[in-house]
VEXMAR-234429 format. One record per residue (C-alpha): x, y negated, z; residue number from 1. Coordinates in nm, 4 decimals. Example, Ala and Ser with C-alpha at 12.3 -4.5 7.8 and 13.67 -1.06 7.14 Angstrom:
<sites>
<site c1="1.2300" c2="0.4500" c3="0.7800" rodren="1"/>
<site c1="1.3670" c2="0.1060" c3="0.7140" rodren="2"/>
</sites>
This chain:
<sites>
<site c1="-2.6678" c2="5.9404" c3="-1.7245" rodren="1"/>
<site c1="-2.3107" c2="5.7124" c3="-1.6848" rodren="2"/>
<site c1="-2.0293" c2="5.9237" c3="-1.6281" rodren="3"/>
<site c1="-1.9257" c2="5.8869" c3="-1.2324" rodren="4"/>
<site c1="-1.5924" c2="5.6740" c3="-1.2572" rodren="5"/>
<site c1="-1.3307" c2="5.6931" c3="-1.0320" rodren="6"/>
<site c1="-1.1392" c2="5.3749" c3="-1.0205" rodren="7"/>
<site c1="-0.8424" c2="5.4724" c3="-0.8673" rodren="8"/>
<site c1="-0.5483" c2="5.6179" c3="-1.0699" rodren="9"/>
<site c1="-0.4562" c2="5.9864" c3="-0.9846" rodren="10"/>
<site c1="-0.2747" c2="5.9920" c3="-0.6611" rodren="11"/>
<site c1="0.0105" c2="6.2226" c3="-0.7930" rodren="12"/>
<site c1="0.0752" c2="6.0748" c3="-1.1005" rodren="13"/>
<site c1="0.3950" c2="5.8829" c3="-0.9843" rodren="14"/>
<site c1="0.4942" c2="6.2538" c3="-0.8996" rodren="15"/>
<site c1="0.4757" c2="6.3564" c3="-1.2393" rodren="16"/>
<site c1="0.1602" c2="6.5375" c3="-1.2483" rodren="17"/>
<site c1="0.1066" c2="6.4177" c3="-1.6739" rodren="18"/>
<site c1="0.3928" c2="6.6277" c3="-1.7032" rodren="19"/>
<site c1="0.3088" c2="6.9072" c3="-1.5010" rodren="20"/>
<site c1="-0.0575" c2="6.9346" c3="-1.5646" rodren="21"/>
<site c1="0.0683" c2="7.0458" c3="-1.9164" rodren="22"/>
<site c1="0.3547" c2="7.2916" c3="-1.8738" rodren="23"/>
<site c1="0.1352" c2="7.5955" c3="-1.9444" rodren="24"/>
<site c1="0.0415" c2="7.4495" c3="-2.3310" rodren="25"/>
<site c1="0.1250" c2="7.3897" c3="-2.6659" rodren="26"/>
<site c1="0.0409" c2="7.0607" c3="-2.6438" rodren="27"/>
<site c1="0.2478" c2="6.8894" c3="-2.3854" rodren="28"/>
<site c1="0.3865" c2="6.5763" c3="-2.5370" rodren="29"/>
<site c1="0.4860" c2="6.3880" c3="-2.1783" rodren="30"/>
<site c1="0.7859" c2="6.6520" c3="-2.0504" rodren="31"/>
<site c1="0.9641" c2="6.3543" c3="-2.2918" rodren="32"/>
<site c1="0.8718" c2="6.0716" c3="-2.1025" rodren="33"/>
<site c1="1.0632" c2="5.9499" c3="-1.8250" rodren="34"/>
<site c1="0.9527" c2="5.8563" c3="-1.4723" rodren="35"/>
<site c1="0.9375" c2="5.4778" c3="-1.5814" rodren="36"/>
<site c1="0.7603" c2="5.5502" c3="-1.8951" rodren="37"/>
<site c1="0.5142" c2="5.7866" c3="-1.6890" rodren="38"/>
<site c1="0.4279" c2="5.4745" c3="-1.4719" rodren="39"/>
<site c1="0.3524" c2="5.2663" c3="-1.7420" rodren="40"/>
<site c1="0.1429" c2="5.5546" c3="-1.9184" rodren="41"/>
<site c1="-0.0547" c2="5.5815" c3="-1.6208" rodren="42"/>
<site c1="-0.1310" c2="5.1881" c3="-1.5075" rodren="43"/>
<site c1="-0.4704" c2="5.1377" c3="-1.5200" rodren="44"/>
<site c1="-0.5268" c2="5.5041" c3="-1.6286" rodren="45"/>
<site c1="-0.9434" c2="5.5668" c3="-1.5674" rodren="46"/>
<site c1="-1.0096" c2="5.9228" c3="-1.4358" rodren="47"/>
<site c1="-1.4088" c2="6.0258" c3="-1.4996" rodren="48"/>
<site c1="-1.6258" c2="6.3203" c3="-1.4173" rodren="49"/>
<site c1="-1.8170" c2="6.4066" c3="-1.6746" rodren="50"/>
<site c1="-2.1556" c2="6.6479" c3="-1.6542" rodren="51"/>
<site c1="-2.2827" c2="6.8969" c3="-1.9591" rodren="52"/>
<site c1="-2.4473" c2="6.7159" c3="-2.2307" rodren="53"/>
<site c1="-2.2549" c2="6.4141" c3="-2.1590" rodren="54"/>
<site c1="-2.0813" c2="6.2032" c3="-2.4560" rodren="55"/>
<site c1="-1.6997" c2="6.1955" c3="-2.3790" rodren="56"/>
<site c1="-1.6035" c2="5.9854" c3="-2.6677" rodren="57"/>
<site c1="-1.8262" c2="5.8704" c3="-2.9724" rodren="58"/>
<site c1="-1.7793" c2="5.8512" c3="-3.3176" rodren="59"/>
<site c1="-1.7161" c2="5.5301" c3="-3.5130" rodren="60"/>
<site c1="-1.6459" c2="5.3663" c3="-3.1900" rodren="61"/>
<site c1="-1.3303" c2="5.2013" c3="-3.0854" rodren="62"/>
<site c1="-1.0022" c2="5.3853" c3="-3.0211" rodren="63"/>
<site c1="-0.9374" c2="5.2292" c3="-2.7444" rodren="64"/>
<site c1="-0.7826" c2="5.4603" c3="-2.5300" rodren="65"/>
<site c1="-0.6729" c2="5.8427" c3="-2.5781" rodren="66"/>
<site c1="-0.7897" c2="6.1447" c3="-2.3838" rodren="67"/>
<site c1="-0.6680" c2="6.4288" c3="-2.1653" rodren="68"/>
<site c1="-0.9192" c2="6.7042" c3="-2.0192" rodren="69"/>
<site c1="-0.7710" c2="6.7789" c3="-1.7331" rodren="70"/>
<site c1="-1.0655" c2="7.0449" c3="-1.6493" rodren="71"/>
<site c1="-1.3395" c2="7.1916" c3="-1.8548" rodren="72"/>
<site c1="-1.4937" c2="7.2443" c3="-2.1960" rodren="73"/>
<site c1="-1.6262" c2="7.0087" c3="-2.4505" rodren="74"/>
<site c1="-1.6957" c2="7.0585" c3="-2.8539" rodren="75"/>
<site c1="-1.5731" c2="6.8017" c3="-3.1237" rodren="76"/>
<site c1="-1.8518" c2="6.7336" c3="-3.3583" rodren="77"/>
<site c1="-1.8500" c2="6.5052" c3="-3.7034" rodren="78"/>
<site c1="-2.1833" c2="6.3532" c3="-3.7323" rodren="79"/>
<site c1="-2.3140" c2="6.2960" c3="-4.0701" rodren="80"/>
<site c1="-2.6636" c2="6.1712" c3="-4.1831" rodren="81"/>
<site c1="-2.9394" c2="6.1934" c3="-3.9585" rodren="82"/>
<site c1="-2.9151" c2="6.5108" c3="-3.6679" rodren="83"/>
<site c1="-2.6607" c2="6.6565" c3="-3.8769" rodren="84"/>
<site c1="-2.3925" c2="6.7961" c3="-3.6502" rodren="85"/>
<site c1="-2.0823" c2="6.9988" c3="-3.7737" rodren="86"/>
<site c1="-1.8775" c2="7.1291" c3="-3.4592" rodren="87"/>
<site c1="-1.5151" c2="7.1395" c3="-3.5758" rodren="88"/>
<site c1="-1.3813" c2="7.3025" c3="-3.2545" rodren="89"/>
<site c1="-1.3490" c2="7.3793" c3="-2.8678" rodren="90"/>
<site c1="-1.1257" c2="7.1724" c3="-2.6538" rodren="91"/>
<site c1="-1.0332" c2="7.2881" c3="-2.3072" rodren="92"/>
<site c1="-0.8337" c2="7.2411" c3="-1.9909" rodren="93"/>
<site c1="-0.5158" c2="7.0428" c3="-2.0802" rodren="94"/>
<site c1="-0.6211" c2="6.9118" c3="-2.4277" rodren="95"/>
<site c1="-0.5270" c2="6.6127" c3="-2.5833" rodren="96"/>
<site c1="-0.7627" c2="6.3758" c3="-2.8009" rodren="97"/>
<site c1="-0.7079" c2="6.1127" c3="-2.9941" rodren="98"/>
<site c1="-0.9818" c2="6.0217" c3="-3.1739" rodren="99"/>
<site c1="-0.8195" c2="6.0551" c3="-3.5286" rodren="100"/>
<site c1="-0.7767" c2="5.6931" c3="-3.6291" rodren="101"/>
<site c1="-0.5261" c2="5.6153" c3="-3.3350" rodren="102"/>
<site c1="-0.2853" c2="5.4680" c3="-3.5789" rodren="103"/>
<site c1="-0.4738" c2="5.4140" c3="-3.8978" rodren="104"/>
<site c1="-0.8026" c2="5.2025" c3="-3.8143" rodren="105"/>
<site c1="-0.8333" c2="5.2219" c3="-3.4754" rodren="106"/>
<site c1="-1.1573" c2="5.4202" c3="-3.4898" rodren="107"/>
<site c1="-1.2550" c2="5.7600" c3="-3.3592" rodren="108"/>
<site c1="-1.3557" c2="5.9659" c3="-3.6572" rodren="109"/>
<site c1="-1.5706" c2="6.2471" c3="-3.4200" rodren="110"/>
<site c1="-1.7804" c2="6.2619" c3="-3.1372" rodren="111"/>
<site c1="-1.6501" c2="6.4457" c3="-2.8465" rodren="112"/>
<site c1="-1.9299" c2="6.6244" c3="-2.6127" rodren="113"/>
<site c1="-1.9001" c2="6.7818" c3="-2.2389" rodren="114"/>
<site c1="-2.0421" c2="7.1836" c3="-2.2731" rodren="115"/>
<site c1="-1.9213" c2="7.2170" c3="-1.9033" rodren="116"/>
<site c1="-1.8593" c2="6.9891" c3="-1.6498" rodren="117"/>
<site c1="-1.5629" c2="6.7766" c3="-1.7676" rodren="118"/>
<site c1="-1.2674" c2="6.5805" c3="-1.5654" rodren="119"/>
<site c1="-1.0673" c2="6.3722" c3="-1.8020" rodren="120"/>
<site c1="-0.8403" c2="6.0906" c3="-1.7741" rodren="121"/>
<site c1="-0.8437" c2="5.7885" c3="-2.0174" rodren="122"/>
<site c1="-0.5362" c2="5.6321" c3="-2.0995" rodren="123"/>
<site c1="-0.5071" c2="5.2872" c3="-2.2808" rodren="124"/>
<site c1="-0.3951" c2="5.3801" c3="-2.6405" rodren="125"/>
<site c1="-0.1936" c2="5.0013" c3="-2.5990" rodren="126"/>
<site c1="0.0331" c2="5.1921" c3="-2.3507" rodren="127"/>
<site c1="0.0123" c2="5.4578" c3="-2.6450" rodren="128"/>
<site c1="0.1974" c2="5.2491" c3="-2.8772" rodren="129"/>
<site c1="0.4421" c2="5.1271" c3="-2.6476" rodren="130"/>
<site c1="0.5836" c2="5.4660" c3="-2.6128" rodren="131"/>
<site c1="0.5832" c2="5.5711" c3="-2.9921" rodren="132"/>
<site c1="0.7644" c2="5.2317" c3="-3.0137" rodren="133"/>
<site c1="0.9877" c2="5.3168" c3="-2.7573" rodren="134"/>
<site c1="1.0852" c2="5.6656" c3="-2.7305" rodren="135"/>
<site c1="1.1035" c2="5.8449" c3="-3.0383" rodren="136"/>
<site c1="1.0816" c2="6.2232" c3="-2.8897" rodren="137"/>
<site c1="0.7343" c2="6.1090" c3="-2.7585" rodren="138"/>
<site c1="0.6268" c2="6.0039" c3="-3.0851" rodren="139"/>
<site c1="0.7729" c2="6.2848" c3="-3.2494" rodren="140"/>
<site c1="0.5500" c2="6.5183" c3="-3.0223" rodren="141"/>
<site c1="0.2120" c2="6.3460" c3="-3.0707" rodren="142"/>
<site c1="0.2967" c2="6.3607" c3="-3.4250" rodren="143"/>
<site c1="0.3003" c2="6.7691" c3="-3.4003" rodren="144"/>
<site c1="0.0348" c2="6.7891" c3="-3.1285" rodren="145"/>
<site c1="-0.2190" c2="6.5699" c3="-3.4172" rodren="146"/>
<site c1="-0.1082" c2="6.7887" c3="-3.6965" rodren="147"/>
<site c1="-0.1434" c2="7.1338" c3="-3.5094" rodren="148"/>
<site c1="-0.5121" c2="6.9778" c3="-3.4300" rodren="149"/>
<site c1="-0.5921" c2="6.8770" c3="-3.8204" rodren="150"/>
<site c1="-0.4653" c2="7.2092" c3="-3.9553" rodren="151"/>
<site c1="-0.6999" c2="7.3657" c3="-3.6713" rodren="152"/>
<site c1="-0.9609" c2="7.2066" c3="-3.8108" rodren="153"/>
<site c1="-0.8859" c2="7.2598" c3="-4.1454" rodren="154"/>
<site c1="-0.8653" c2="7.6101" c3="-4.1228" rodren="155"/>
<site c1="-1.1496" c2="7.6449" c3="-3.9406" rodren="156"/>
<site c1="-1.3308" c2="7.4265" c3="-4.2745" rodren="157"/>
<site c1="-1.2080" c2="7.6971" c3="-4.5146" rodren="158"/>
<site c1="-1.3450" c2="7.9256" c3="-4.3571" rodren="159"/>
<site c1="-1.6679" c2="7.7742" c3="-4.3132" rodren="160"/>
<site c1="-1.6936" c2="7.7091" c3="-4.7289" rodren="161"/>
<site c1="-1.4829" c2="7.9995" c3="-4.8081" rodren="162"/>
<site c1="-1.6233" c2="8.3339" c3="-4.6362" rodren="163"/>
<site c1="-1.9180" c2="8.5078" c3="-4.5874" rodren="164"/>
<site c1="-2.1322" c2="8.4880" c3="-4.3002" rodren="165"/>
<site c1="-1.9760" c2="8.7913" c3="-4.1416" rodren="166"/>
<site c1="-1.6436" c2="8.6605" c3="-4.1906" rodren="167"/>
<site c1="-1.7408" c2="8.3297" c3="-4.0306" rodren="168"/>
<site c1="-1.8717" c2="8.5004" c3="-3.7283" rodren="169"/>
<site c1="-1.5992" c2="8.7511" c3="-3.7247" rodren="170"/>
<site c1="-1.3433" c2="8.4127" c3="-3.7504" rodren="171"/>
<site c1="-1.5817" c2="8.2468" c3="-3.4730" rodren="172"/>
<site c1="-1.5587" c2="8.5286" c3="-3.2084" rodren="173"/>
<site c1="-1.1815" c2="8.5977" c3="-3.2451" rodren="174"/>
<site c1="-1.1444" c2="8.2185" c3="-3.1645" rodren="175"/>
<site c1="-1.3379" c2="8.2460" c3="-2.8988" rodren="176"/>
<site c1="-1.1675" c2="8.5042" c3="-2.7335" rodren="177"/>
<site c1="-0.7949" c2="8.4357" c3="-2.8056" rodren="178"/>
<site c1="-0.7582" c2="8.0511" c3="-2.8022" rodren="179"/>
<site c1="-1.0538" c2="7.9372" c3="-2.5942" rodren="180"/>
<site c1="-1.0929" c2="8.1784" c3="-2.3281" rodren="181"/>
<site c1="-0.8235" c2="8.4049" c3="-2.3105" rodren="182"/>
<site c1="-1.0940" c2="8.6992" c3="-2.1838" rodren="183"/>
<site c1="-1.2692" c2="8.9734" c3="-2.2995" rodren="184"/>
<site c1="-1.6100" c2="8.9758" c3="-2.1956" rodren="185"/>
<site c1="-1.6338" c2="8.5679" c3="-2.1847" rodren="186"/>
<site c1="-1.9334" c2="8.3101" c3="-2.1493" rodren="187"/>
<site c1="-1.9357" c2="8.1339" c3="-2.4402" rodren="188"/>
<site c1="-2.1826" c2="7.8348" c3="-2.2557" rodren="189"/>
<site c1="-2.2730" c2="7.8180" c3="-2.5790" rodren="190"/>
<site c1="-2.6232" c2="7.7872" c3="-2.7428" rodren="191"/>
<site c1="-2.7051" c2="8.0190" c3="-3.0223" rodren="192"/>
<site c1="-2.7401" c2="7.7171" c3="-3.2389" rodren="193"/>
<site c1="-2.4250" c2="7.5699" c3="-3.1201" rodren="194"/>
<site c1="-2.2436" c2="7.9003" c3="-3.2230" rodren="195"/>
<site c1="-2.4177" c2="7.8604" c3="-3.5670" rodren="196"/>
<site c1="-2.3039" c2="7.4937" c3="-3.6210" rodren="197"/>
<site c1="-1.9528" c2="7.6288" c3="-3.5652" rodren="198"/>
<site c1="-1.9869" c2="7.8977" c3="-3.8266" rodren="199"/>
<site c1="-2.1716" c2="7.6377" c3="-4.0463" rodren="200"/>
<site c1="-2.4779" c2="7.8731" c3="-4.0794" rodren="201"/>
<site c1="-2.8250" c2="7.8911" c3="-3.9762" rodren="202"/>
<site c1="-2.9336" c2="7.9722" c3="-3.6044" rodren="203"/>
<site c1="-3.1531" c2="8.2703" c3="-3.8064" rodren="204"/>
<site c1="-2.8677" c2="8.4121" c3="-4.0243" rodren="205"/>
<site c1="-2.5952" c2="8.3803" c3="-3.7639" rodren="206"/>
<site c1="-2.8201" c2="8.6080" c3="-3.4791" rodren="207"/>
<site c1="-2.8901" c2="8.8499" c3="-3.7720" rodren="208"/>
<site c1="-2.4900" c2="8.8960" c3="-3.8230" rodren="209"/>
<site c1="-2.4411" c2="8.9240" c3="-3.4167" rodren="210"/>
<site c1="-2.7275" c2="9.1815" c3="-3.4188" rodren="211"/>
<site c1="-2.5474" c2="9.3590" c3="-3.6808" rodren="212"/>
<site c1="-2.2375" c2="9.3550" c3="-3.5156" rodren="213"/>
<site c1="-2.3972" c2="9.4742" c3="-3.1759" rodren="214"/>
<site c1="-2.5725" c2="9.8032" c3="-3.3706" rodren="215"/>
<site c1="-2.2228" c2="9.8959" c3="-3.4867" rodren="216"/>
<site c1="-2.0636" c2="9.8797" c3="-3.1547" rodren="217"/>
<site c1="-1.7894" c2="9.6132" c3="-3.2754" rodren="218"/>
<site c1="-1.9496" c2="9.3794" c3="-2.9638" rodren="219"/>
<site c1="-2.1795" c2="9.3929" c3="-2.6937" rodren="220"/>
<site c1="-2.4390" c2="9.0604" c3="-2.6383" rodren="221"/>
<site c1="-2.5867" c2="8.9735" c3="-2.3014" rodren="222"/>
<site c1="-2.7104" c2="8.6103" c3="-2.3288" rodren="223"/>
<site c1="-2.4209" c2="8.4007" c3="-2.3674" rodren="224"/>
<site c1="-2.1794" c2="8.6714" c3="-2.2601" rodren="225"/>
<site c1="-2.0211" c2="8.8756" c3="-2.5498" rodren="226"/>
<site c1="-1.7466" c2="9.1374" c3="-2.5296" rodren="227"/>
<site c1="-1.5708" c2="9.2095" c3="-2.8176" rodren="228"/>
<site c1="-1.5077" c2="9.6211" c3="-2.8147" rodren="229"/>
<site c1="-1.3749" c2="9.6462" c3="-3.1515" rodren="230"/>
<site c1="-1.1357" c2="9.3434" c3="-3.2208" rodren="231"/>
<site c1="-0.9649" c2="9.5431" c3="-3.4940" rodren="232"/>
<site c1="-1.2991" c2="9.5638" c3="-3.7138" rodren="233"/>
<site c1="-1.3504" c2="9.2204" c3="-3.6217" rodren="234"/>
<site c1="-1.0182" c2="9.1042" c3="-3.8047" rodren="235"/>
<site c1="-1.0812" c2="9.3385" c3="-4.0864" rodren="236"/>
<site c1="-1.4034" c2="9.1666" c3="-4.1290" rodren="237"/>
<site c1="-1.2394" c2="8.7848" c3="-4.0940" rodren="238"/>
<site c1="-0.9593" c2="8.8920" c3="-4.3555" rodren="239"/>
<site c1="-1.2208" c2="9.0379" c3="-4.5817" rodren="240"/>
<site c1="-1.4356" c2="8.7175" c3="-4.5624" rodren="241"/>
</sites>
């Protein structure tokens, strides 16, 4: 199914609502801009509903513009051969995507995917470059914002070659909790293979270590809900690997 577009640009977005949408997060780079550079950020910015399952961006496709969730959850995936699927990481409410080749090729380097209902707004990366060229705060804040996201990722890749299975699932679950929920019990609207792509196991051998972790009472499992009980075995376990 096409994504629902809206047309017309945010209504409060004159008023500074770039700005303020982000004043809770890490990752506000537009507190730097000023009103003038807000209304050229936002000219012919696209806002679009997106539904589960939907494709938000795609890779090897053109950057042409970057991201902003506004609202939701979505996973960034690298696709290799065939189905292969490696989901890097979560992004939620008030995240910021680029693509990864914003300023090198021009070409998004991962597929981004809606797990929830998604609003996002797409902003043209031209008006992008105007603003690195321009102001030199901005650019020095989407530099930090895309190297907190590649050491994110990185981590999250040692881990994946570098641990055992429980250590990946113990690593997977304290992420979960502290950086994409912020709750404890949380839906993880995840499927069990999902989860197991992000721990870079098999669907099998990843339920086997959640079953193990449920017999000695470090979580409790009801579908997709899981609540951690014993977070301080769980980071024993992650810093044992």
């Amino acid at each position: 199914m096409e994504p629902r577009r809206i047309e017309e640009a945010c209504a409060n977005c004159k008023d500074r609502c770039c700005a303020r949408c982000f004043n809770d997060g890490d990752d506000n780079i537009f507190n730097c801009l000023t009103t003038e550079e807000l209304e050229l950020m936002v000219k012919e910015k696209r806002h679009i509903h997106f539904n589960a399952g939907e494709t938000i961006l795609k890779q090897n496709t053109s950057a042409s513009h970057i991201v902003c969730i506004k609202r939701g959850l979505a996973k960034i995936m690298a696709e290799g051969e065939g189905d292969k699927k490696l989901i890097l990481r979560l992004v939620s409410t008030h995240a910021i995507l680029t693509g990864g080749g914003l300023f090198i090729d021009e070409v998004r380097h991962f597929t981004v995917q809606a797990v929830t209902e998604v609003d996002c707004c797409f902003i043209d990366s031209d008006k992008i470059y105007e603003l690195v060229s321009s102001n030199s705060q901005f650019a020095f804040e989407l530099l930090k914002l895309n190297n907190r996201q590649n050491i994110q990722m990185l981590n999250n890749l040692v881990g994946i070659t570098q641990k055992y299975m429980p250590g990946r699932v113990a690593d997977l679950l304290l992420y979960l909790k502290n950086e994409i929920f912020l709750a404890n019990p949380f839906n993880t609207r995840l499927s069990r293979q999902e989860l197991a792509d992000m721990s870079g196991m098999t669907m099998e051998s990843f339920i086997r270590i959640l079953k193990e972790f449920k017999s000695s009472n470090i979580i409790s499992v009801d579908g997709s809900n899981i609540h951690i009980l014993d977070e301080e075995s769980l980071i024993k376990i992650s810093k044992k690997g």
